[in-house]
BABATOR-922370 format. One line per 4 residues: number of its first residue (from 0); for each residue x, y, z of N, C-alpha, C. Coordinates in steps of 0.05 Angstrom, whole numbers, plus 5000, padded with zeros to 4 digits. Atoms other than C-alpha are relative to their C-alpha. Last residue first. Layout:
BEGIN
NUM) X Y Z X Y Z X Y Z | ...
This chain:
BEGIN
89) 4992 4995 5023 5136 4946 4728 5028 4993 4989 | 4967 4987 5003 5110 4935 4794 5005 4983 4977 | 4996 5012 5022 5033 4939 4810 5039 5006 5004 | 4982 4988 5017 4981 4955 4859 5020 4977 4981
85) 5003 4964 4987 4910 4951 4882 5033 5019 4992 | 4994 4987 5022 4911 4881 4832 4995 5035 5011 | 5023 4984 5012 4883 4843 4889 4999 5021 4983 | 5028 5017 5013 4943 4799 4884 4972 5012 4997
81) 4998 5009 5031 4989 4858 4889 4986 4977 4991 | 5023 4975 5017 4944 4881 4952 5014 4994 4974 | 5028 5007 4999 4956 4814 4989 4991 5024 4981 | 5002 5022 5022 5033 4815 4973 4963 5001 4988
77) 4995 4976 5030 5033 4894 4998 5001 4972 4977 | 5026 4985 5012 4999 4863 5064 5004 5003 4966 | 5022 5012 4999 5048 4810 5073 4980 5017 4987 | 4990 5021 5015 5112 4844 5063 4976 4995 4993
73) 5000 4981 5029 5088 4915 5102 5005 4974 4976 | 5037 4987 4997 5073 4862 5160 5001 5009 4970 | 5009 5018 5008 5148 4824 5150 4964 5009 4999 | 4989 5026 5026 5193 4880 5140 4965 4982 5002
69) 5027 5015 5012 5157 4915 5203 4999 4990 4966 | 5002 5023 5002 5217 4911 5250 4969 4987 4983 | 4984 5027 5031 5227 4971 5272 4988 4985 4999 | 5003 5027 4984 5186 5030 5314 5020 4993 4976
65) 4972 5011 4979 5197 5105 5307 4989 4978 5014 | 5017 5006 4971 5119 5122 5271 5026 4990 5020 | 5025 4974 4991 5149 5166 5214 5001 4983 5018 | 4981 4977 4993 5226 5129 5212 4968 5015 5010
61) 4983 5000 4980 5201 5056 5206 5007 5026 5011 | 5017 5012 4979 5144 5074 5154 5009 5001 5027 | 5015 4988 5000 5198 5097 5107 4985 5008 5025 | 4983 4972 4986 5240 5051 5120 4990 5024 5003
57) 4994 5007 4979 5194 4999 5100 5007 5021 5025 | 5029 5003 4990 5175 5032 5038 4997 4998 5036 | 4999 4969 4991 5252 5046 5021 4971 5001 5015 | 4976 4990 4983 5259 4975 5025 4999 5027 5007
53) 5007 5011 4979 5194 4947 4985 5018 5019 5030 | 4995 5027 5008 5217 5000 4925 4987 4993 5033 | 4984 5010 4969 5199 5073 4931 4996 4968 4987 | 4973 4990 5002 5181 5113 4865 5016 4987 5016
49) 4977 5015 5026 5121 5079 4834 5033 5011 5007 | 5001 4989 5013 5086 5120 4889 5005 4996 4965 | 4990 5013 5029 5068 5067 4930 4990 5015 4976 | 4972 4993 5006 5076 5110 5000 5005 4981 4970
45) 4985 4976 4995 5009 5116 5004 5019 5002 4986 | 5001 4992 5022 4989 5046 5005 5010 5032 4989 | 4984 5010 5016 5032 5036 5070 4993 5006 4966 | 4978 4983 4999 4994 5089 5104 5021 4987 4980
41) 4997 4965 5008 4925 5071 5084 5024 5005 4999 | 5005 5001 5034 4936 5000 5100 5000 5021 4985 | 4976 5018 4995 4957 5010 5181 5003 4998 4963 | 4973 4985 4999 4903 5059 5184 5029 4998 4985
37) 4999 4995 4971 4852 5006 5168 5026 5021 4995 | 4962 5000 4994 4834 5007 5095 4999 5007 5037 | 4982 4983 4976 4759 5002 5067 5023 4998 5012 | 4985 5011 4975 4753 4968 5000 5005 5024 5021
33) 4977 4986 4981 4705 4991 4949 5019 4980 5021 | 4996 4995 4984 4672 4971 4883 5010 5022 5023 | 5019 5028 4995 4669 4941 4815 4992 5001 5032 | 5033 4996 5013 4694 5006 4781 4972 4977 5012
29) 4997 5011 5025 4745 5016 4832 4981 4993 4997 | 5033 4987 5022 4745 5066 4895 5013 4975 4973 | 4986 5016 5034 4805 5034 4952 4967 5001 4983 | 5010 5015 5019 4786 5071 5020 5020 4996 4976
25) 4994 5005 5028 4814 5107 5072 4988 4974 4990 | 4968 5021 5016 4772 5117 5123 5004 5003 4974 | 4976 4991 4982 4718 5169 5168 5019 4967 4995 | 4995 5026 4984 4660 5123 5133 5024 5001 5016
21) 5025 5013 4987 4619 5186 5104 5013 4981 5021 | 5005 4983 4980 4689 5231 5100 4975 4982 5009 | 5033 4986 5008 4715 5180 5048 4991 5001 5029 | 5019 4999 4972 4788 5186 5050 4977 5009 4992
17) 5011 4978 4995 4820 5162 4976 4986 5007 5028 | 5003 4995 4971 4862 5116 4948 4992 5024 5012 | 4994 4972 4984 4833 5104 4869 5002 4999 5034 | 5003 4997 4975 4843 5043 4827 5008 5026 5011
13) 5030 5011 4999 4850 5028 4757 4988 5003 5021 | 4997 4969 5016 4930 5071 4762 4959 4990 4992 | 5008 5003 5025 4943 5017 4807 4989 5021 4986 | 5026 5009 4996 4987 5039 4861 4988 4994 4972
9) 5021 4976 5009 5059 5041 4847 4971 4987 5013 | 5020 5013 4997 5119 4992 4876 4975 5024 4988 | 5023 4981 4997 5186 5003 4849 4971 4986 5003 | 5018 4987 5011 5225 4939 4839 4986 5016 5011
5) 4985 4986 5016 5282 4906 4881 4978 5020 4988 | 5004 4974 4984 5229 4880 4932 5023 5014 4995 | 4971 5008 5013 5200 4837 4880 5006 5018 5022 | 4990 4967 4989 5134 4829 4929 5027 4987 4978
1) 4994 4992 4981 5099 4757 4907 5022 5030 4991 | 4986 4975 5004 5052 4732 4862 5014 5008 5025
């Protein structure tokens, strides 16, 4: 599976992103589980509202923390979380 990076990206609607105050992180809540999120994962999931595509995502990201060039991180991760079914594009 890989990133369309024409397509809207959403979170999975089976899955909850959420900060849990015990483990001071974002997390990923599903029925079989959790995943904890480093910063860096929190922020990108976030922004997958079903409304932003790979590009706006990017850009996104690029404009809050004023750096470039993280195409290929935000790529990677958002492949690794559409194989773990955390999100989805429709």
């Amino acid at each position: 599976m890989t990133i369309n990076p024409e397509l809207p990206i959403q979170f999975s609607l089976t899955h909850r992103l959420q900060w849990e105050e015990a483990q001071q992180k974002n997390v990923i809540l599903y029925p079989e589980g959790m995943v904890e999120l480093n910063e860096s994962s929190a922020e990108i999931l976030k922004l997958c509202d079903g409304t932003r595509n790979l590009t706006q995502i990017v850009s996104d990201l690029e404009h809050k923390f004023s750096t470039s060039g993280l195409t290929n991180d935000i790529t990677a991760f958002l492949e690794v979380a559409l194989q773990n079914g955390w999100i989805n594009q429709n």
